[in-house]
C-alpha positions, 0 to 999 in steps of 0.5 A, spaced: 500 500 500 502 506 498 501 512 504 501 519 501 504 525 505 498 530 506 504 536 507 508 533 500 507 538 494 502 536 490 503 536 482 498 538 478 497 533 471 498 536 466 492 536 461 493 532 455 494 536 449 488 535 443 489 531 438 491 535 431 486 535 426 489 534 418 484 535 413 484 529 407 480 530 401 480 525 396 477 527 388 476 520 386 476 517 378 476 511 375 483 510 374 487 514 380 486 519 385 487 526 388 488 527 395 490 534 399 493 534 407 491 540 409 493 542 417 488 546 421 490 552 419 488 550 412 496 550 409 499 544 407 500 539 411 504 535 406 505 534 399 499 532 395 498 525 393 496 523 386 496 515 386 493 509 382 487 505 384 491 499 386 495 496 391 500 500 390 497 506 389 493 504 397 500 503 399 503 510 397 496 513 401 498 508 407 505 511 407 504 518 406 499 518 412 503 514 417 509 521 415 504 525 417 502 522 424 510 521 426 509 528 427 504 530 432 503 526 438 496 525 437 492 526 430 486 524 428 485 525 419 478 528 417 477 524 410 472 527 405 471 523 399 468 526 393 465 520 390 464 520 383 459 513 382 462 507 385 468 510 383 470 511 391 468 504 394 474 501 394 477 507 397 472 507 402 473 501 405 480 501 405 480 507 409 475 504 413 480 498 415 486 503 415 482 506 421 479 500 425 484 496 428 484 488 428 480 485 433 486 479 433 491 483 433 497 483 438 498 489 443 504 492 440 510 492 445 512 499 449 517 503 444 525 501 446 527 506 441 527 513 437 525 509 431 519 504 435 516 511 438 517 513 431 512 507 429 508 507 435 506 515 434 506 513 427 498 510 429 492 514 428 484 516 427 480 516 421 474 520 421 471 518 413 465 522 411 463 520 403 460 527 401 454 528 396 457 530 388 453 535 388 454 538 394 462 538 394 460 541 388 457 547 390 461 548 396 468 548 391 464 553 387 462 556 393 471 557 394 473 558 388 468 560 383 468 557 376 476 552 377 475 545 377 480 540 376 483 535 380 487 539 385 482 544 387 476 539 387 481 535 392 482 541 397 475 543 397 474 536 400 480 538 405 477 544 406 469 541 407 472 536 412 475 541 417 471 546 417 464 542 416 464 537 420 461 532 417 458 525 420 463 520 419 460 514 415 458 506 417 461 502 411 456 497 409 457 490 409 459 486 404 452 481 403 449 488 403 453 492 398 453 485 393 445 485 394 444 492 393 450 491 387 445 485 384 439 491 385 443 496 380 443 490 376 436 490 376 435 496 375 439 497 368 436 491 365 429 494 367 429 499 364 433 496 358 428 491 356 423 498 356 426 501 352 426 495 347 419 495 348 418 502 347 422 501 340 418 495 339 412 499 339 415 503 333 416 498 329 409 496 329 407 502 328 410 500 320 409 493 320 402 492 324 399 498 328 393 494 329 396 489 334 398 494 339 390 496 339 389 489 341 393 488 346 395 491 352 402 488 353 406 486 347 411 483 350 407 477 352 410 470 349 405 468 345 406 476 342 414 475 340 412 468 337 407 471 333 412 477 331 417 471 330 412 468 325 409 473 322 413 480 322 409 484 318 401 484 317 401 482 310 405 475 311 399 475 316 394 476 312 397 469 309 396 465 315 390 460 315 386 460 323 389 453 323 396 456 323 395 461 329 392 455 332 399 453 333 402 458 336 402 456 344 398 460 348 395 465 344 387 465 346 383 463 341 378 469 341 383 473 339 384 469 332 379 472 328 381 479 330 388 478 328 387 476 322 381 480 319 386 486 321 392 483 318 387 483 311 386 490 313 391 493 315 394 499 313 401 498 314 406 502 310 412 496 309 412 490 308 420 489 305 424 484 308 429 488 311 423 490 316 421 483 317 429 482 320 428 488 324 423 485 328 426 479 328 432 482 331 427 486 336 424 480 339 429 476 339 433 482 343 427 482 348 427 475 349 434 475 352 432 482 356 426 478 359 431 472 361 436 477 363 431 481 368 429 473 371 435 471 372 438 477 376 432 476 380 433 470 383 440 472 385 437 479 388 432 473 392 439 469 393 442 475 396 436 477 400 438 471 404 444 471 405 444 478 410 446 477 416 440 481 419 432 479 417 428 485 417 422 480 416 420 484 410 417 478 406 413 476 412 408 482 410 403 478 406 404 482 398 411 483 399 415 477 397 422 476 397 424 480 391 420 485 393 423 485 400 430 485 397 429 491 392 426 495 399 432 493 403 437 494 397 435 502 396 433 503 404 439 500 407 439 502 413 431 504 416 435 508 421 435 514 416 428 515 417 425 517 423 418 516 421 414 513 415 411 518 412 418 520 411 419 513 408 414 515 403 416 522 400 423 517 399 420 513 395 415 518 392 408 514 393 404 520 394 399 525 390 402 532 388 397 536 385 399 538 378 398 544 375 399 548 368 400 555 370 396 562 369 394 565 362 395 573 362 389 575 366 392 571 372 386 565 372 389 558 372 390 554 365 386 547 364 382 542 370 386 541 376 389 533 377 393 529 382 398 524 380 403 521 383 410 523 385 416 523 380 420 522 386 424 516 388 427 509 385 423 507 378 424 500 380 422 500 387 415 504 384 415 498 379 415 493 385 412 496 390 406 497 385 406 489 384 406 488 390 400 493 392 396 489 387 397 481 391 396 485 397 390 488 396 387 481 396 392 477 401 394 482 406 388 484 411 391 491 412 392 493 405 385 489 403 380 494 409 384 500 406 383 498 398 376 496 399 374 503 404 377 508 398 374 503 393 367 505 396 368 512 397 372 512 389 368 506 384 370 509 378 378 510 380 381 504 382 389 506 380 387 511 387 386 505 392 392 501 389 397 508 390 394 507 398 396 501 398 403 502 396 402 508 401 400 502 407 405 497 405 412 502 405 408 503 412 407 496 415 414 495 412 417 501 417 414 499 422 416 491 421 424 493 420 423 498 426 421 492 431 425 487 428 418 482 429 414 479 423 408 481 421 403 478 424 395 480 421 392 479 429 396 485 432 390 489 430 382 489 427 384 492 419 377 492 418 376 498 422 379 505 422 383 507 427 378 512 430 372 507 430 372 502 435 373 495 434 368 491 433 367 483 432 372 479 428 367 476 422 371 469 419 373 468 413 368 462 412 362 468 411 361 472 405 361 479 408 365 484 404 369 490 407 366 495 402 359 495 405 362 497 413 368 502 409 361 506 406 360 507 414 367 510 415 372 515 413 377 513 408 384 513 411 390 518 407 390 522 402 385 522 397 387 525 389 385 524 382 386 517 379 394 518 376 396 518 370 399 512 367 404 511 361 402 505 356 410 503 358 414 505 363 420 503 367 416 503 373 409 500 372 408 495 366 400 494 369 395 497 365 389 493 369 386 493 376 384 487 379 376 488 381 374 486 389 370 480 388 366 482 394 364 489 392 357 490 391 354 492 384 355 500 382 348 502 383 349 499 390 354 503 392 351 509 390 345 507 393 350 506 400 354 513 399 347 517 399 345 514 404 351 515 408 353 521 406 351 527 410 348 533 408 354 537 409 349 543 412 347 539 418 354 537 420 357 539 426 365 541 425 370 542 431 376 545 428 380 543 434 379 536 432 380 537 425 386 540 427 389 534 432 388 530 426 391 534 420 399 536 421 401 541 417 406 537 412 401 533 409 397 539 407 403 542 404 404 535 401 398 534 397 398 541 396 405 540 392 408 546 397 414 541 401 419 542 394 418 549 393 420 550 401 427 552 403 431 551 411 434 546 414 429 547 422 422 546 423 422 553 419 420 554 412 420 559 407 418 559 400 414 562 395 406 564 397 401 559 394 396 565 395 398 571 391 404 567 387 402 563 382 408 563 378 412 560 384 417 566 386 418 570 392 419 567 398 415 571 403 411 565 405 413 562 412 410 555 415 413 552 421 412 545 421 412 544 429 407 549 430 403 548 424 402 555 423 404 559 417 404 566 415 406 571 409 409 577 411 408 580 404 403 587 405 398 585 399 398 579 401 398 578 410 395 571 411 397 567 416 394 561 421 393 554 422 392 549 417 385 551 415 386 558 414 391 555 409 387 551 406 381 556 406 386 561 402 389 556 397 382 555 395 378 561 396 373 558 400 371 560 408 373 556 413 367 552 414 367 550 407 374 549 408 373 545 413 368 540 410 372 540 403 378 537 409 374 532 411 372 530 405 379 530 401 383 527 407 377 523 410 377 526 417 372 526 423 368 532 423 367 531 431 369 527 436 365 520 436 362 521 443 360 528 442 365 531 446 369 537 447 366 544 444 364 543 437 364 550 432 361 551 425 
């Protein structure tokens, strides 16, 4: 045991110096990189570094940081990467392993020399942050106007890293980077095999316009064998009944027609050279088609092989394929705090769209809803065909489909831009709590703001729609979007039909009687508040992209007095759920229903019931509680 003297002097510690911080900024390129050493006085550090993308090239990076560190007792490098596609993954994950010692590596001894604590002085820190191209790209035009060239590029990296301060970030692992590699892939052949579509359709502009007018998908297999055959409409028009016949899979009651088109047809060439290119055009779609399966399989493959589930393919409509596309592009949930957010990532949500003002200032053409531009085609593409089986398998997508298709018979592309809306939320909430989905958690039949009542079984015949006709419809509620005849996120141009849904003269009869007259309904502003945040009506007024701030608060031009989108009086902030324009001819401000009775000139009563109606709001607490206005 050791006695201290209490009268001995008492030496204070002294504290340890902070780490030096070396900014390091790398302009990355298919075949070599540029790095810049900058110290925290922004001068160099060392020499700059150009090196090739090779074992060699790494070395001579290795060699260059390991001078700089014999130099200070402590450094940390703050790495900012300016990554140019994948040019920087290997770099990435070579810093990555750079930084983070081994876990079986032997504990070096204490140093015995000059040149041993050279070496132990020699160990540093890496901070790695991988930075958005076109935000390196503003930030060094930001510093040095119109140059740009590897050097420069280089030491606005550096400069970005020491005085910005990014997060660093968390290298992916190697089953997820070969999974989200499989997913690109994919992605590729998809919209290959839809750009050969597309000239397919050209062709048969030339050769037989009639056959796009009989069907919908041409390139269904029983449509190329037939091109096979018969290229043009006039070597068609040779054929016999017995002769189409042949061809598998071509439906019977589409025989005749073909042939009494081809006899008619008005095609305008018929030469051989036309014929061999559409032969060369089928052939080239098949091998697209065959492409597109077997990348496929190895996305499912690769799905499986995580070392974490997420439990997305146990959501009834989500298979394994559709799973490993969302977690290819999500990688990690994490970036999201809440669903919605989810959702505007991958744009399955309704922007109103409009054609601008004449000179009188009235706006031009009816107003329309279609879905976002925004987010992955291939995730769209999926998400839709999934929405499409879970609207008859899943339990919680089926109940919303089946209330949204009662409120909007004519406009079934609606419910199933709902249903894609409900699967990327049931796949958050499944991801977030590491849980399978299990279809008993909650009664889907019943909105969240109407009590539970008994469970019917599934021997019964009872359909959802005639109880949904009692109750609001849950989210947004726009227009039927507007759908291409051949795109790269949606090949689908039919809906599936409920097989449960009562006749259309039913359903009008029902919604009469279950729709009030909005003169006699009561409204309690307050509870229409509570339900309706401010950034979904800024969403599906088609406001959140015109807005700028990196807080709660946002400024934008004023949707009120400012049609053509410019200015940025206009002011909302999204905690308070409040918003005001500080332009004097204009000086609105308010809650979301003031916004809305803006927007559309109306009063606040009939702003209030045209809410209701468009987001399937309660107007008043169910029990009747609490003070009603209107």
């Amino acid at each position: 045991m050791l006695l201290c003297n209490a009268n001995a002097p008492q030496h204070p510690v002294p504290p340890q110096p902070a780490p030096s911080r070396i900014g390091v900024g790398i302009d990355t390129s298919r075949y070599g990189h540029y790095a810049v050493f900058l110290g925290d006085d922004l001068q160099a550090a060392a020499p700059d570094l150009q090196f090739v993308e090779s074992a060699s090239g790494y070395a001579q990076l290795r060699q260059c940081l390991q001078q700089i560190a014999q130099r200070y007792t402590q450094v940390t490098f703050v790495v900012r990467l300016d990554a140019a596609g994948q040019y920087a993954d290997n770099l990435l994950h070579f810093l990555h392993r750079l930084g983070t010692p081994r876990a079986n590596a032997p504990q070096a001894p204490p140093p015995d020399s000059a040149a041993d604590a050279a070496a132990h002085r020699a160990r540093f820190a890496l901070a790695i942050s991988c930075g958005d191209p076109q935000r390196n790209k503003n930030y060094r035009a930001a510093l040095f106007g119109a140059k740009k060239s590897d050097p420069v590029e280089a030491r606005a990296a550096a400069r970005f890293a020491l005085n910005e301060r990014p997060a660093s970030v968390t290298p992916l692992s190697p089953e997820l980077r070969t999974l989200r590699q499989v997913a690109g892939r994919l992605q590729a052949a998809v919209r290959h095999r839809t750009r050969l579509i597309n000239q397919f359709h050209q062709l048969l502009t030339l050769s037989f316009p009639e056959l796009a007018l009989l069907v919908k998908d041409i390139s269904c297999a029983w449509v190329l064998e037939l091109c096979t055959r018969y290229p043009t409409a006039q070597r068609l028009a040779a054929a016999s009944q017995a002769d189409l016949e042949n061809i598998p899979y071509l439906p019977h009651q589409h025989i005749d027609a073909l042939l009494q088109h081809a006899r008619t047809s008005i095609a305008s060439l018929d030469a051989a050279a036309v014929a061999d290119l559409v032969g060369d055009q089928v052939r080239q779609l098949r091998d697209a088609t065959a492409r597109k399966k077997r990348l496929e399989i190895m996305l499912a493959a690769a799905y499986h092989q995580l070392p974490q589930p997420n439990h997305l393919d146990t959501i009834p409509g989500i298979g394994d394929l559709t799973a490993a596309i969302l977690t290819a592009f999500i990688l990690d949930i994490e970036r999201f705090e809440t669903p919605n957010q989810l959702v505007a990532y991958f744009g399955a949500m309704p922007v109103e769209v409009g054609s601008g003002v004449d000179r009188d200032g009235k706006p031009r053409g009816p107003k329309r809803y279609v879905m976002s531009q925004r987010g992955n085609d291939l995730v769209r593409r999926y998400l839709w065909m999934a929405a499409l089986s879970a609207i008859r398998h899943n339990p919680a997508v089926r109940a919303l489909y089946a209330r949204v298709v009662a409120r909007n018979p004519d406009k079934k592309a609606k419910a199933i831009g709902h249903a894609m809306r409900k699967l990327l939320h049931l796949a958050f909430a499944i991801w977030k709590s590491g849980k399978p989905f299990d279809k008993a958690h909650y009664p889907w039949n019943t909105p969240a703001h109407v009590d539970a009542e008994p469970e019917v079984k599934e021997e019964s015949h009872a359909s959802d729609i005639p109880m949904s006709l009692k109750e609001q419809a849950a989210g947004h509620n726009p227009d039927e979007p507007e759908m291409q005849v051949v795109t790269a996120a949606c090949s689908i141009t039919s809906t599936p039909s409920n097989p449960a849904a009562p006749a259309l003269g039913d359903r009008h009869a029902n919604a009469e009687r279950a729709s009030p007259d909005p003169a006699a309904t009561f409204l309690d502003f307050a509870h229409l508040k509570r339900q309706l945040p401010m950034p979904r009506v800024l969403d599906h007024l088609g406001l959140t992209a015109r807005l700028r701030g990196s807080g709660p608060q946002k400024r934008g031009p004023c949707p009120i007095h400012r049609a053509d989108g410019r200015g940025r009086t206009f002011s909302v902030n999204l905690d308070e759920h409040v918003f005001c324009c500080f332009d004097k001819t204009c000086g609105k401000k308010g809650d979301v229903i003031d916004l809305w009775a803006s927007v559309k000139s109306m009063s606040l009563r009939e702003a209030a019931l045209d809410l209701v109606e468009t987001f399937g709001l309660e107007p008043a607490p169910p029990h009747g509680t609490g003070k009603r206005h209107g």
